[in-house]
VMD Tcl script that builds the backbone (N, CA, C; Angstrom):
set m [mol new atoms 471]
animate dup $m
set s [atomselect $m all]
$s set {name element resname resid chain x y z} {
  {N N UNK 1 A -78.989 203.747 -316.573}
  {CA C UNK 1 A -77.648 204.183 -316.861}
  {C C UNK 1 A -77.187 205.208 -315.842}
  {N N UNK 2 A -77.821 205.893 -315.801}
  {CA C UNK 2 A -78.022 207.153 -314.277}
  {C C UNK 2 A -77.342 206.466 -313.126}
  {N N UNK 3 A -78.063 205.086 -312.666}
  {CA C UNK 3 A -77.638 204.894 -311.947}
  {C C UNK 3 A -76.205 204.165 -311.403}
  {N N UNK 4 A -76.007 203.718 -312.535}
  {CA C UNK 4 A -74.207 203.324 -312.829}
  {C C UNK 4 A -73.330 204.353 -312.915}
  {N N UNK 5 A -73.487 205.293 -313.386}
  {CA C UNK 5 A -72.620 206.412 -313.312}
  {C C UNK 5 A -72.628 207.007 -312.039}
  {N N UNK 6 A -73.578 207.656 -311.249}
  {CA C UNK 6 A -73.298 207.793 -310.230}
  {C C UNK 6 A -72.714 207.025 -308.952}
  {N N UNK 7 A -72.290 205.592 -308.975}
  {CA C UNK 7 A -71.601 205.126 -308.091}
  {C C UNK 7 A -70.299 205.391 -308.631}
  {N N UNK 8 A -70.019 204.882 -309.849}
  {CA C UNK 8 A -68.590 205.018 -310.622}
  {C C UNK 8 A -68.001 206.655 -310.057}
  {N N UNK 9 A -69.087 207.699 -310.560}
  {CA C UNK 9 A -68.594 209.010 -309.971}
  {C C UNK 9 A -67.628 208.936 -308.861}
  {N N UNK 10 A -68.919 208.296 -307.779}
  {CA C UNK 10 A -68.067 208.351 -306.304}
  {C C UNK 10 A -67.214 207.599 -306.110}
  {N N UNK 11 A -67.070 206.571 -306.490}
  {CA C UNK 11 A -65.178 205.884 -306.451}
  {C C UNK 11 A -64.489 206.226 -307.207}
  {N N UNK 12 A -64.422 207.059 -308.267}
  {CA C UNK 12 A -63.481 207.972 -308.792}
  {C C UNK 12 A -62.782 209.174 -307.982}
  {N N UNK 13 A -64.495 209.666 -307.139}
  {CA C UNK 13 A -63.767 210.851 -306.450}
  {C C UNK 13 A -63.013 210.485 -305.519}
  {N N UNK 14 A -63.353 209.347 -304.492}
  {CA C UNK 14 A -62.929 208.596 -303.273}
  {C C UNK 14 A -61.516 208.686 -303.874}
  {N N UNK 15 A -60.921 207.751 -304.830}
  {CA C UNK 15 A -59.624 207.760 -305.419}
  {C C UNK 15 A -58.777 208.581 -305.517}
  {N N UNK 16 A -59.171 209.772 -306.022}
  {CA C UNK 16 A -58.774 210.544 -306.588}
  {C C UNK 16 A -58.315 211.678 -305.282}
  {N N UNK 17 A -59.230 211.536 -304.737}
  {CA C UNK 17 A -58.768 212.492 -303.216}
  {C C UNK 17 A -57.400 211.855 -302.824}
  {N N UNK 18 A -57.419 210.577 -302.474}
  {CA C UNK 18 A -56.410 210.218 -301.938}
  {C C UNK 18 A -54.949 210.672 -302.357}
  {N N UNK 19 A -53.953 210.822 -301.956}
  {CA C UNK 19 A -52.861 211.096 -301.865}
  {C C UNK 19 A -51.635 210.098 -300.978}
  {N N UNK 20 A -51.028 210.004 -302.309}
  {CA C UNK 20 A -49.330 209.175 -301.291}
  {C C UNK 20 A -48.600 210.329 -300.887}
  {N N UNK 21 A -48.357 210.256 -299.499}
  {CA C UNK 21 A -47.121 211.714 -299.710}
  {C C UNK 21 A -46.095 210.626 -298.783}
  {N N UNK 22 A -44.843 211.068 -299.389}
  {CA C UNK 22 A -43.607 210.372 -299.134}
  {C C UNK 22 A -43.019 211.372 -297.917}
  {N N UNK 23 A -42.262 210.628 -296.793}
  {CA C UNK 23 A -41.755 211.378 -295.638}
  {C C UNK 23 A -40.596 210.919 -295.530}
  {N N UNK 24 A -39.675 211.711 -295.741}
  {CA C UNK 24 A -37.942 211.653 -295.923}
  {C C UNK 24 A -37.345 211.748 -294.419}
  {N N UNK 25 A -36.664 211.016 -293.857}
  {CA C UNK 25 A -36.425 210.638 -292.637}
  {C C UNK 25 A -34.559 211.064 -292.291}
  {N N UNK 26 A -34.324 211.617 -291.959}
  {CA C UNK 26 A -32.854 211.020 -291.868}
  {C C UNK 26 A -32.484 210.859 -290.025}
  {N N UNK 27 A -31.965 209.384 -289.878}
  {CA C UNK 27 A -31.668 209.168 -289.047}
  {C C UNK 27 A -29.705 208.741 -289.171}
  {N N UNK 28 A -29.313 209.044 -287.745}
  {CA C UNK 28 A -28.075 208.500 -287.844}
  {C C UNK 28 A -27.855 207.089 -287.165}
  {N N UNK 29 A -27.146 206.364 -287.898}
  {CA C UNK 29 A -27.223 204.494 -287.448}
  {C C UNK 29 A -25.753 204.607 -286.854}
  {N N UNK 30 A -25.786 204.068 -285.392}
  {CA C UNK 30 A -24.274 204.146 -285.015}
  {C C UNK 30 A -24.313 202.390 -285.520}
  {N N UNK 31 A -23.138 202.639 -286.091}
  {CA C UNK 31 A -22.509 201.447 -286.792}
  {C C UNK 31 A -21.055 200.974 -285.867}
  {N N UNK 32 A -20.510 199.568 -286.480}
  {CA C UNK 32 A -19.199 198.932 -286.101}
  {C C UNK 32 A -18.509 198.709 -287.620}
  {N N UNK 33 A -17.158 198.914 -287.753}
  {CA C UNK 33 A -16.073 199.093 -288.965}
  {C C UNK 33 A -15.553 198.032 -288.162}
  {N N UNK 34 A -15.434 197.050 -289.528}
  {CA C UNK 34 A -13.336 196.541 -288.837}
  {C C UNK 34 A -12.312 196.363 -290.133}
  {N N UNK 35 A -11.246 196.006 -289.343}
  {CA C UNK 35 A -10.214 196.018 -290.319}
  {C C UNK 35 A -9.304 195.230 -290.219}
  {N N UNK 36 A -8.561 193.980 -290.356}
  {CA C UNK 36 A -7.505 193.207 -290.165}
  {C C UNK 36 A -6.053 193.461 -290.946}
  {N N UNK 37 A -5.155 193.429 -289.570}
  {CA C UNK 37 A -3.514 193.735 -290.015}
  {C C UNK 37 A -2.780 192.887 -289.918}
  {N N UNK 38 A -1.947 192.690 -290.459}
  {CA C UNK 38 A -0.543 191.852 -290.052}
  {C C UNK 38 A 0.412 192.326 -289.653}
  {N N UNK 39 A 0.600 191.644 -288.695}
  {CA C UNK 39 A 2.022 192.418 -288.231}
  {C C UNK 39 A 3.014 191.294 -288.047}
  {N N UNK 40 A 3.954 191.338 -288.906}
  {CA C UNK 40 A 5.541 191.012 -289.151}
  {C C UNK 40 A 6.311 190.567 -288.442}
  {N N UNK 41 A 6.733 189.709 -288.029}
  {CA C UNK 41 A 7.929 189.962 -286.834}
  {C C UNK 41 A 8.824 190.802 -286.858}
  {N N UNK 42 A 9.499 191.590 -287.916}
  {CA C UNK 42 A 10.063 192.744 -287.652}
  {C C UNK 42 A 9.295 194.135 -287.187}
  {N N UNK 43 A 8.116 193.697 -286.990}
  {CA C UNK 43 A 7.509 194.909 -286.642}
  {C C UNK 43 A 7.479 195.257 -285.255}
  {N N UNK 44 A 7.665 194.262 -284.735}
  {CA C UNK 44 A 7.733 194.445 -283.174}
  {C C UNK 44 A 9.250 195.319 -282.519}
  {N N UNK 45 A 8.460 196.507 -281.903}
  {CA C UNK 45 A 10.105 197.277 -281.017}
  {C C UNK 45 A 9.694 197.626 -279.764}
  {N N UNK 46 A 11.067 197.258 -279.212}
  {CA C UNK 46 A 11.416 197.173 -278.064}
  {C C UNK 46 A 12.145 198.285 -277.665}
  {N N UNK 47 A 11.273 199.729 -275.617}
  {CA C UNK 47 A 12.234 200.302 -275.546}
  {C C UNK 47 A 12.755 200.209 -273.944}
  {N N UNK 48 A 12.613 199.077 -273.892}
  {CA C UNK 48 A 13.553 198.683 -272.514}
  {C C UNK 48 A 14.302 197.861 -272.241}
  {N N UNK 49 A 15.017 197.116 -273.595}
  {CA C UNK 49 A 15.709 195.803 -273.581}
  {C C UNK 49 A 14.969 194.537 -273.784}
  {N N UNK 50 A 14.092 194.307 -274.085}
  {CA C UNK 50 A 13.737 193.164 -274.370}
  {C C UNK 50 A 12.136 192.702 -273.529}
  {N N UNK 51 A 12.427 193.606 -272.422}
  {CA C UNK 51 A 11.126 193.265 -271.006}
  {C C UNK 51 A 10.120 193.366 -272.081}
  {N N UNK 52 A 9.649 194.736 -272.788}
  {CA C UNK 52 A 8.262 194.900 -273.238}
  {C C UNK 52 A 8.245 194.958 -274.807}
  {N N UNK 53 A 7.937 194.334 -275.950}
  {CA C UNK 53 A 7.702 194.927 -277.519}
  {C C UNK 53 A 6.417 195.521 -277.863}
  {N N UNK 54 A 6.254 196.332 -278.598}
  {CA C UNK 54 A 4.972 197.344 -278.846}
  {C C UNK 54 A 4.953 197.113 -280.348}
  {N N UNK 55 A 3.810 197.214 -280.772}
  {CA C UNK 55 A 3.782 197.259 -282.131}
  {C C UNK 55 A 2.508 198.540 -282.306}
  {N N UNK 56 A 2.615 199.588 -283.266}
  {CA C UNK 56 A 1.646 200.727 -283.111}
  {C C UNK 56 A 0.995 200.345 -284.703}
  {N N UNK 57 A -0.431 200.754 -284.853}
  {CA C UNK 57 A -0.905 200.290 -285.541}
  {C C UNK 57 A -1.848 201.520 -286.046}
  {N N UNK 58 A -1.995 202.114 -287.551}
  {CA C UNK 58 A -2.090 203.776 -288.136}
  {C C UNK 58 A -3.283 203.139 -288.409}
  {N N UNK 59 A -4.228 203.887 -287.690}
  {CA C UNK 59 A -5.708 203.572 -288.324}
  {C C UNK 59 A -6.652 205.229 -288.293}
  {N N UNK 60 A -6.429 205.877 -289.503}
  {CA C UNK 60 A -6.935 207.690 -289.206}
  {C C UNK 60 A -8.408 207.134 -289.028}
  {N N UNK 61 A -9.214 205.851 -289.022}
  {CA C UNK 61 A -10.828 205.887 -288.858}
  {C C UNK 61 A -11.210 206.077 -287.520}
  {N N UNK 62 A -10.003 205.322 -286.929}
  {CA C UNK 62 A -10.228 205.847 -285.440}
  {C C UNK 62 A -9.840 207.480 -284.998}
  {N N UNK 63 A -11.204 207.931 -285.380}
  {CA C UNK 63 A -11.402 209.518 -284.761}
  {C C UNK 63 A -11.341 210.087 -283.254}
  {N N UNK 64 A -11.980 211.309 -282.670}
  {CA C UNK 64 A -11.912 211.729 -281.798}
  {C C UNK 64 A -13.226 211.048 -281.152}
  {N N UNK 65 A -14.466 211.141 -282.348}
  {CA C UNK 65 A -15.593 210.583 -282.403}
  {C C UNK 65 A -15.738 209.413 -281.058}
  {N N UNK 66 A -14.773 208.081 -281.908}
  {CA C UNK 66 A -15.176 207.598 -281.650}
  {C C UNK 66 A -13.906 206.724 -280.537}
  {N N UNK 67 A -13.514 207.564 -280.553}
  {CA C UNK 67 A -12.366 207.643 -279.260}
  {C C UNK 67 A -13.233 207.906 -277.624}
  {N N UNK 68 A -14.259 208.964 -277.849}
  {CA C UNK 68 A -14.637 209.762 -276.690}
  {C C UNK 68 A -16.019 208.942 -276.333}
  {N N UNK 69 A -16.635 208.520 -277.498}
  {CA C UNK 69 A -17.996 207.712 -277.041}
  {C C UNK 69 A -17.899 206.549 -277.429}
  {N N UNK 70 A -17.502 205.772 -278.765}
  {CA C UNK 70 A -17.562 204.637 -279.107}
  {C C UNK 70 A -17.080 203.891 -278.342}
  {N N UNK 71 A -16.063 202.461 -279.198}
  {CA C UNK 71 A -15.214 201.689 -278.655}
  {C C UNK 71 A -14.704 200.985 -279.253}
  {N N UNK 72 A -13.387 200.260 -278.964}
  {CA C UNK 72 A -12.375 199.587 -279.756}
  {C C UNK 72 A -12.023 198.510 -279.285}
  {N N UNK 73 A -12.398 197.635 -280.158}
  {CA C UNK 73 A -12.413 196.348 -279.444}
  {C C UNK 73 A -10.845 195.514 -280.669}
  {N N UNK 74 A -9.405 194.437 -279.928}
  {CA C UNK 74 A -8.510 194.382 -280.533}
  {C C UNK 74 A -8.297 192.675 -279.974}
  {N N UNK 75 A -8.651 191.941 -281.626}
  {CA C UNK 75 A -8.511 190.773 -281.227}
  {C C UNK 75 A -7.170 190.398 -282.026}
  {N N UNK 76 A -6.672 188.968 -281.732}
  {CA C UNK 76 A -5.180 188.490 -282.185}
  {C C UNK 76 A -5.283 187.162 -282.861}
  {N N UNK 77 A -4.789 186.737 -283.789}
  {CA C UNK 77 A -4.893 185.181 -284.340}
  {C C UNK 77 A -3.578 184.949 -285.057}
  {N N UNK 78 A -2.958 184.026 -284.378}
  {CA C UNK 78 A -1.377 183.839 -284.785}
  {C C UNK 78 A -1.848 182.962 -286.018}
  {N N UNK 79 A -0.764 182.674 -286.814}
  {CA C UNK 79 A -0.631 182.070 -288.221}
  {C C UNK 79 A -0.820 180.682 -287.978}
  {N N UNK 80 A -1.506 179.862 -288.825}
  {CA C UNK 80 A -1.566 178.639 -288.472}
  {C C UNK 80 A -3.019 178.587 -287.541}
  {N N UNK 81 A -3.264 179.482 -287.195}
  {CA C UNK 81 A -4.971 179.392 -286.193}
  {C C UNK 81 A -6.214 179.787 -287.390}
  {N N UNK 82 A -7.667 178.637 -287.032}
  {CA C UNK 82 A -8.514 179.876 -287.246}
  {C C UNK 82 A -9.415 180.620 -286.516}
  {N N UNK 83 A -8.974 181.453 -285.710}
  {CA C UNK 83 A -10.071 181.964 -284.493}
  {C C UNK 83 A -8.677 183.100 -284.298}
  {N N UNK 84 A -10.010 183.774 -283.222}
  {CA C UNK 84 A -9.009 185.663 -282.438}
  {C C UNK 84 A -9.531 185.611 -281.131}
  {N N UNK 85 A -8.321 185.775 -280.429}
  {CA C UNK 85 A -8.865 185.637 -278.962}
  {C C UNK 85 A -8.722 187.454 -278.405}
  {N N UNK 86 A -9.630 187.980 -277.819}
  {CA C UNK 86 A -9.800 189.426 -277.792}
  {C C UNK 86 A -8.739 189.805 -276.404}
  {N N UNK 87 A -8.324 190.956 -276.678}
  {CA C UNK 87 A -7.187 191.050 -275.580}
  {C C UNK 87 A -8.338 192.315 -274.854}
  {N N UNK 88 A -7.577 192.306 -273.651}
  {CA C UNK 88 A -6.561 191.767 -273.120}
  {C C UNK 88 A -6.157 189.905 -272.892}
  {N N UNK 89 A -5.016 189.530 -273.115}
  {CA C UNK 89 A -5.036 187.614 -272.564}
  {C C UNK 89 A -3.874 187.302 -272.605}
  {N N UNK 90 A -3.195 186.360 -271.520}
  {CA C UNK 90 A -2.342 185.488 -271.646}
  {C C UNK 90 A -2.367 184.349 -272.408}
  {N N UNK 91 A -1.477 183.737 -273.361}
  {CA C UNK 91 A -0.996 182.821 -273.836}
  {C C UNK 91 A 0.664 182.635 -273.375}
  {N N UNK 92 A 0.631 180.868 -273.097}
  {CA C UNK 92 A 1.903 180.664 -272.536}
  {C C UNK 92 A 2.942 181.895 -271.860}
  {N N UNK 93 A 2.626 181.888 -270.930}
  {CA C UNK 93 A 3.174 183.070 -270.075}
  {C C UNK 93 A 3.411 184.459 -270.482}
  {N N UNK 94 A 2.927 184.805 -271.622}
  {CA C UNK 94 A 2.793 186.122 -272.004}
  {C C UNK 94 A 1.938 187.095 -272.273}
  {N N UNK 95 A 1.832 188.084 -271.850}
  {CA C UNK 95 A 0.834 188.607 -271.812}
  {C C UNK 95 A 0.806 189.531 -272.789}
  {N N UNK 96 A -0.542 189.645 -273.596}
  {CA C UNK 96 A -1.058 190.711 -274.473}
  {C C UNK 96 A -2.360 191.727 -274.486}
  {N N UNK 97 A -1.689 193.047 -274.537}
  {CA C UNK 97 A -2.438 193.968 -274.405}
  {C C UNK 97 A -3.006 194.978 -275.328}
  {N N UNK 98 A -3.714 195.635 -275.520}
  {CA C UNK 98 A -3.605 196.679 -276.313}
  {C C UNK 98 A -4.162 198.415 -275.942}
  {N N UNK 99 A -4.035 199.150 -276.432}
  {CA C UNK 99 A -4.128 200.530 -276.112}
  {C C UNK 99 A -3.982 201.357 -277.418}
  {N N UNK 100 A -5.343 202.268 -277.079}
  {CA C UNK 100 A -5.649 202.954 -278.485}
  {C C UNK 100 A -6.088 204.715 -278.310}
  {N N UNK 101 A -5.311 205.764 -279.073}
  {CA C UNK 101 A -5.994 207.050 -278.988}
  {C C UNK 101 A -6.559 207.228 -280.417}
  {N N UNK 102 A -6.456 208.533 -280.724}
  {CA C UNK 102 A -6.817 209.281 -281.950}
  {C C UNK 102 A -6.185 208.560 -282.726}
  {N N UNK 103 A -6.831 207.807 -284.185}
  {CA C UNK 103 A -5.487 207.667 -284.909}
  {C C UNK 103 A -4.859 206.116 -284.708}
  {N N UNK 104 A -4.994 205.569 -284.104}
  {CA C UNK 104 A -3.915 204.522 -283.290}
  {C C UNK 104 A -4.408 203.263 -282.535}
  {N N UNK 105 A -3.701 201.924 -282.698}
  {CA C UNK 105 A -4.017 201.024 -281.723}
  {C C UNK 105 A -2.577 200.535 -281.356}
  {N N UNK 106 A -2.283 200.270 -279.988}
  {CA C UNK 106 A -1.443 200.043 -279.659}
  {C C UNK 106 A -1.213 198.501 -279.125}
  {N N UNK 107 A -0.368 197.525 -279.627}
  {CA C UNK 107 A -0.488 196.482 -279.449}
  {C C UNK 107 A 0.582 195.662 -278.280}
  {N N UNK 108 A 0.924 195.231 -276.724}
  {CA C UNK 108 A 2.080 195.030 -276.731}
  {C C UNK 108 A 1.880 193.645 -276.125}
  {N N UNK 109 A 3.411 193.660 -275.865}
  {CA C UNK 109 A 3.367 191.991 -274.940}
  {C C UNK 109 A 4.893 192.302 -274.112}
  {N N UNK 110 A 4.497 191.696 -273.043}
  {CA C UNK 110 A 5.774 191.132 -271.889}
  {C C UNK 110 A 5.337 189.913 -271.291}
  {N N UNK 111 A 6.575 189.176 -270.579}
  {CA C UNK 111 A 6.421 188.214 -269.837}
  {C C UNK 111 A 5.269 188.455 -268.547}
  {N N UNK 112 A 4.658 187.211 -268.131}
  {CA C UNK 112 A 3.715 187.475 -266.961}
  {C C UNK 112 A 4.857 187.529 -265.924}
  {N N UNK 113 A 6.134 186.816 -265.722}
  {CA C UNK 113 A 6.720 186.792 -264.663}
  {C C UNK 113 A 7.976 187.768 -264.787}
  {N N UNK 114 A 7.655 188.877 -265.950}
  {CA C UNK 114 A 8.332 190.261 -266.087}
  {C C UNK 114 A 10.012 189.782 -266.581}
  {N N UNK 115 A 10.444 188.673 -266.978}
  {CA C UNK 115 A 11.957 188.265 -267.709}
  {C C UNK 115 A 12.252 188.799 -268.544}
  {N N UNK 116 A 12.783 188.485 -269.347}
  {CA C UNK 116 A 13.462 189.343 -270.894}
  {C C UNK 116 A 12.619 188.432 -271.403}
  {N N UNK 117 A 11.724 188.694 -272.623}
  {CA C UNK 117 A 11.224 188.173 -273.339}
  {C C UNK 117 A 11.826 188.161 -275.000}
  {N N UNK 118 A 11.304 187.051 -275.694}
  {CA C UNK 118 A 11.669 187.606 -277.312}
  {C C UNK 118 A 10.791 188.129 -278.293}
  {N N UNK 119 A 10.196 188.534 -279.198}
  {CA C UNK 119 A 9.458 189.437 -280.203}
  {C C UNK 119 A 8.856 187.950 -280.497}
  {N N UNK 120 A 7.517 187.568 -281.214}
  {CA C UNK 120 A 6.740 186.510 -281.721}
  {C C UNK 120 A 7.712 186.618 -283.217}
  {N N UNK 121 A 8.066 185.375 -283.215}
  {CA C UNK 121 A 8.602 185.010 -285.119}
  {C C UNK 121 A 7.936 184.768 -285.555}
  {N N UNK 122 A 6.808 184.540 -285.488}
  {CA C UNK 122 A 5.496 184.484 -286.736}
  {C C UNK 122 A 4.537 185.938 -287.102}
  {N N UNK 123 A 3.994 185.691 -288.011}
  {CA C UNK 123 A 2.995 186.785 -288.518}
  {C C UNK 123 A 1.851 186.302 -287.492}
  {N N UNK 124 A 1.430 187.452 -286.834}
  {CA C UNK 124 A -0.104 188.055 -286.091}
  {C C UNK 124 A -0.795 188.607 -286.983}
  {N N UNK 125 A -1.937 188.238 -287.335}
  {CA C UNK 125 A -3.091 188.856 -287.767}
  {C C UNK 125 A -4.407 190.084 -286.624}
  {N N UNK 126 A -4.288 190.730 -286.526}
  {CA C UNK 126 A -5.018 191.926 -285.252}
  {C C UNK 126 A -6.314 192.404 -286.323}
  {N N UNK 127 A -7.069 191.727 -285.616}
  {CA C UNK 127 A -8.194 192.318 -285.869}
  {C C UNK 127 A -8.820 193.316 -285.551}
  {N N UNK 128 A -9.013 194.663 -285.662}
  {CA C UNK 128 A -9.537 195.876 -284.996}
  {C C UNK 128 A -10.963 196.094 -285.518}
  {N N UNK 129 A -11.644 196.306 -284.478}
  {CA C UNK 129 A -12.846 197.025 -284.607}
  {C C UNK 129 A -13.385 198.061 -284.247}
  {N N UNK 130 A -14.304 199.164 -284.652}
  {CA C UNK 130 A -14.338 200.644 -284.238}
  {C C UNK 130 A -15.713 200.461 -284.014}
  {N N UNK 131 A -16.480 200.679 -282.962}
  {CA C UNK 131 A -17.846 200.572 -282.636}
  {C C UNK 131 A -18.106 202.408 -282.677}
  {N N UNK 132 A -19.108 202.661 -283.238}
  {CA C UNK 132 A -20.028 204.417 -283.393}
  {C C UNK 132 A -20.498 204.504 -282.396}
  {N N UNK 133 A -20.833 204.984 -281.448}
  {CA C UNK 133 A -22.192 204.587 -280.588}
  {C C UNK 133 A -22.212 206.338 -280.120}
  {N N UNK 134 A -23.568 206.227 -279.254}
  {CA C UNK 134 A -24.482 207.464 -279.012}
  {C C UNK 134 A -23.814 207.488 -277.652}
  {N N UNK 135 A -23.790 208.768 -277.245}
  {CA C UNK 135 A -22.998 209.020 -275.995}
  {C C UNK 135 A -25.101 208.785 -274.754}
  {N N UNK 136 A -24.764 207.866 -273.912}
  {CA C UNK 136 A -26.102 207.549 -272.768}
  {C C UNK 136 A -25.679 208.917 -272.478}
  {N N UNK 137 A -25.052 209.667 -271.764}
  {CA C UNK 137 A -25.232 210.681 -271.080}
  {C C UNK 137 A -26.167 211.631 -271.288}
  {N N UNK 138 A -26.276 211.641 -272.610}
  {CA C UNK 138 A -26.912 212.503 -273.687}
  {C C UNK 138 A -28.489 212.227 -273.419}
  {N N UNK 139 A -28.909 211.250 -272.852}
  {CA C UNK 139 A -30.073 210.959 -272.430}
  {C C UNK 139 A -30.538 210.677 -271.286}
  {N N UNK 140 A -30.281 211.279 -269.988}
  {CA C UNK 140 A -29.911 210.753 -268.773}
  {C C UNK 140 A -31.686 210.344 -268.032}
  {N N UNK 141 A -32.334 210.553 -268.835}
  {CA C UNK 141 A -33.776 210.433 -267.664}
  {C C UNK 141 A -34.664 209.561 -268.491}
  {N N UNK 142 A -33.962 208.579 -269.438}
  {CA C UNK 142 A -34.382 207.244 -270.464}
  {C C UNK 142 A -34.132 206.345 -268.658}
  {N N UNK 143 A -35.682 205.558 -268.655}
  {CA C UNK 143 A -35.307 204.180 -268.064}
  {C C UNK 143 A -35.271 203.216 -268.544}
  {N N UNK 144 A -33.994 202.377 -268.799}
  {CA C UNK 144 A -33.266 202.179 -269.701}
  {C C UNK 144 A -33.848 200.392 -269.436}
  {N N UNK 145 A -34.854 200.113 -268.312}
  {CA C UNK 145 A -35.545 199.239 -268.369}
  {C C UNK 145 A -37.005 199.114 -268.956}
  {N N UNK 146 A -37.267 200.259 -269.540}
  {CA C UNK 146 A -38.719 199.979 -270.279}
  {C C UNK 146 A -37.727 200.127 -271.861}
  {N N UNK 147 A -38.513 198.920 -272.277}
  {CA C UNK 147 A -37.847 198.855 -273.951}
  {C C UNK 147 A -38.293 200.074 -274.795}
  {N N UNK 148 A -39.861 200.401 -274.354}
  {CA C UNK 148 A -40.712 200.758 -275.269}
  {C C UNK 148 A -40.004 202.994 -275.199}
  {N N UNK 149 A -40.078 202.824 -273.829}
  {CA C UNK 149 A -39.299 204.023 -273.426}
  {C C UNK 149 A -37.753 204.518 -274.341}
  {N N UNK 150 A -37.237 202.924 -274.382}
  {CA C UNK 150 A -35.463 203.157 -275.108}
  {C C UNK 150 A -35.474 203.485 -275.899}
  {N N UNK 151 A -36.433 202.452 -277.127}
  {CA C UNK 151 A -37.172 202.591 -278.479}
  {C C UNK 151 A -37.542 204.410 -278.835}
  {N N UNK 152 A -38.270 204.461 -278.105}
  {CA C UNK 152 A -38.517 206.033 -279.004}
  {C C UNK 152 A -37.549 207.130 -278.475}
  {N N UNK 153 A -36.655 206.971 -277.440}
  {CA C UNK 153 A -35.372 207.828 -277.197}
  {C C UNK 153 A -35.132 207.656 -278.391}
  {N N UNK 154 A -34.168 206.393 -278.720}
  {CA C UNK 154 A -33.283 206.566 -279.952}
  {C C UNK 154 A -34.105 206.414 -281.490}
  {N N UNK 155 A -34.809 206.554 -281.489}
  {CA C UNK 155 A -36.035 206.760 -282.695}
  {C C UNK 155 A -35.992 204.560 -283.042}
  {N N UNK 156 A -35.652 203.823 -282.394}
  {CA C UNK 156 A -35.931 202.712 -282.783}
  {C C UNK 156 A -36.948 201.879 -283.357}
  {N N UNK 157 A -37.321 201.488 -284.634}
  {CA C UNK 157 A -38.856 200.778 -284.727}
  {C C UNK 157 A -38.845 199.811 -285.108}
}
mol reanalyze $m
mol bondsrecalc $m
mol representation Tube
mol addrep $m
């Protein structure tokens, strides 16, 4: 009997030593947001006669943040389509652009061969997207060709 108990002993103690300890991590995940708008045909204004229409577009997610490091990417899908073609792009001689600060995406269009143009009579759907990202500068002596090197810059696993 002696001798059953004393093995049992020692895998009790073995057990019993052991310990889970939990390690609380916080990392920051640069993420991508989007958001889809419509814009109206009355939404489109014009301030040079007709050459250029702008349409401005209130988005407060677009921060300073992610104004200064991220990025904003502004695609378009007229009514009747299913797909977004990312601007900058011409369709039938017109060209569409966009431009974005704090706050804001700016959407416009003029002729490629600069005429009086007219405002689109259909509804545009604008797809906006807000990319987070880590400013590279911030890491300038990562060689950004060893993976294993990139990986533990940005804590990746």
């Amino acid at each position: 009997m002696k001798i059953l108990i004393l093995p049992l002993a020692l895998v009790a103690f073995i057990f019993s030593s052991c310990r889970k300890e939990e390690i609380t991590e916080v990392k920051q995940v640069d993420q991508a947001f989007s958001a889809v708008y419509n814009i109206s045909p009355g939404d489109w204004v014009s301030n040079d006669g007709g050459y250029t229409y702008s349409v401005d577009l209130d988005i407060p997610e677009l921060d300073n943040v992610i104004y200064q490091q991220g990025a904003v990417l502004t695609y378009l899908s007229f009514s009747g389509t299913s797909y977004y073609e990312a601007l900058p792009q011409v369709f039938d001689g017109i060209t569409y652009g966009a431009i974005h600060g704090d706050g804001f995406v700016s959407i416009d269009i003029s002729a490629l061969s600069g005429n009086l143009i007219d405002p689109p009579g259909q509804s545009i759907s604008a797809k906006i997207i807000l990319i987070d990202a880590t400013r590279l500068a911030l890491r300038p002596n990562i060689n950004f060709r060893n993976l294993m090197e990139v990986e533990r810059a940005f804590g990746i696993h």
